[in-house]
N, C-alpha and C positions, 0 to 999 in steps of 0.2 A: 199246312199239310193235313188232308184231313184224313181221318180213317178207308178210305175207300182209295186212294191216289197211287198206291201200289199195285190193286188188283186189275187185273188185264180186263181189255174193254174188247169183244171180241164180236164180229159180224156172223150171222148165220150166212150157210152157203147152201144149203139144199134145199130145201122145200119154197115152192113157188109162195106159199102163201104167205111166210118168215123173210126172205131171203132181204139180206143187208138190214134185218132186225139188229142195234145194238144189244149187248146184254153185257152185265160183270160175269166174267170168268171163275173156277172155284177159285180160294187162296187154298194153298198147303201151306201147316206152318210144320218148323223141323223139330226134331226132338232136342231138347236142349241137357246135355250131360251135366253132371256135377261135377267141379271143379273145385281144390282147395282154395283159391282166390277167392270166391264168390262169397258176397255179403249176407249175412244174413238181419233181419230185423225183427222185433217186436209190432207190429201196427198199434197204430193210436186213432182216436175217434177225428171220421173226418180222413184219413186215409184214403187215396187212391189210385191205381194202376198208372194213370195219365201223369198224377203229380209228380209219383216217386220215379217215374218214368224221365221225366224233365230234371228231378233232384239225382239222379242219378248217372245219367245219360245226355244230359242238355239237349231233350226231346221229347214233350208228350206223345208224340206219337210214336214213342218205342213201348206204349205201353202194354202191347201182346207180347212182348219178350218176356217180361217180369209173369203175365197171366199165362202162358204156357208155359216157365215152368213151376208154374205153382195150380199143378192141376187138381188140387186136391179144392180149391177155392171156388166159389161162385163164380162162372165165365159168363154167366149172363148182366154183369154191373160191373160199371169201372168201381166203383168201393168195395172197401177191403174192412172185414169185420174188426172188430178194435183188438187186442189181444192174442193175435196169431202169429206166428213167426212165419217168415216168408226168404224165399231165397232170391235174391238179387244176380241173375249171373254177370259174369265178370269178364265176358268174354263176347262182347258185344258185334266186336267185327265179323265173328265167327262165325255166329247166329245169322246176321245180315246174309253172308253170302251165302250162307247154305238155304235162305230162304227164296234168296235170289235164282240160285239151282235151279230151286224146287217148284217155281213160278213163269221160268223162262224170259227172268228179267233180265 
């Protein structure tokens, strides 16, 4: 499952010179609250969104869950600086659907 396999793949309709052009759709991702459940960790060198994602989740590609909400972080690279604590939400299902909502998935 690779990072793009959830965002909508949508045809243009209007413009004669476009018209049944594929394109990706935007994504929205949802806000993710805080929760007393939710994990928190230290990062170590060699850390990554995708890993902890799969270590967590048995999923890399839940790795935008762990990176929005940890907004304070680099969103531009799956690694994660060494020595920062990071919050892991705990509430996984939750997240999905509500991104699902917000996707028209």
């Amino acid at each position: 499952m690779g990072r793009y396999t959830q965002i909508p793949i949508r045809k243009k309709q209007k413009y004669k010179t476009v018209a049944g052009k594929r394109y990706y759709g935007t994504t929205k991702y949802p806000q993710i609250p805080l929760n007393f459940k939710d994990t928190y960790v230290i990062t170590q060198i060699g850390d990554r969104f995708d890993i902890l994602a799969q270590q967590y989740y048995g999923n890399p590609s839940y790795w935008w869950v762990i990176s929005t909400a940890n907004e304070s972080l680099n969103q531009s690279s799956l690694y994660i600086k060494p020595g920062l604590q990071i919050r892991i939400p705990s509430q996984l299902g939750a997240v999905l659907s509500q991104f699902n909502a917000l996707n028209g998935n």
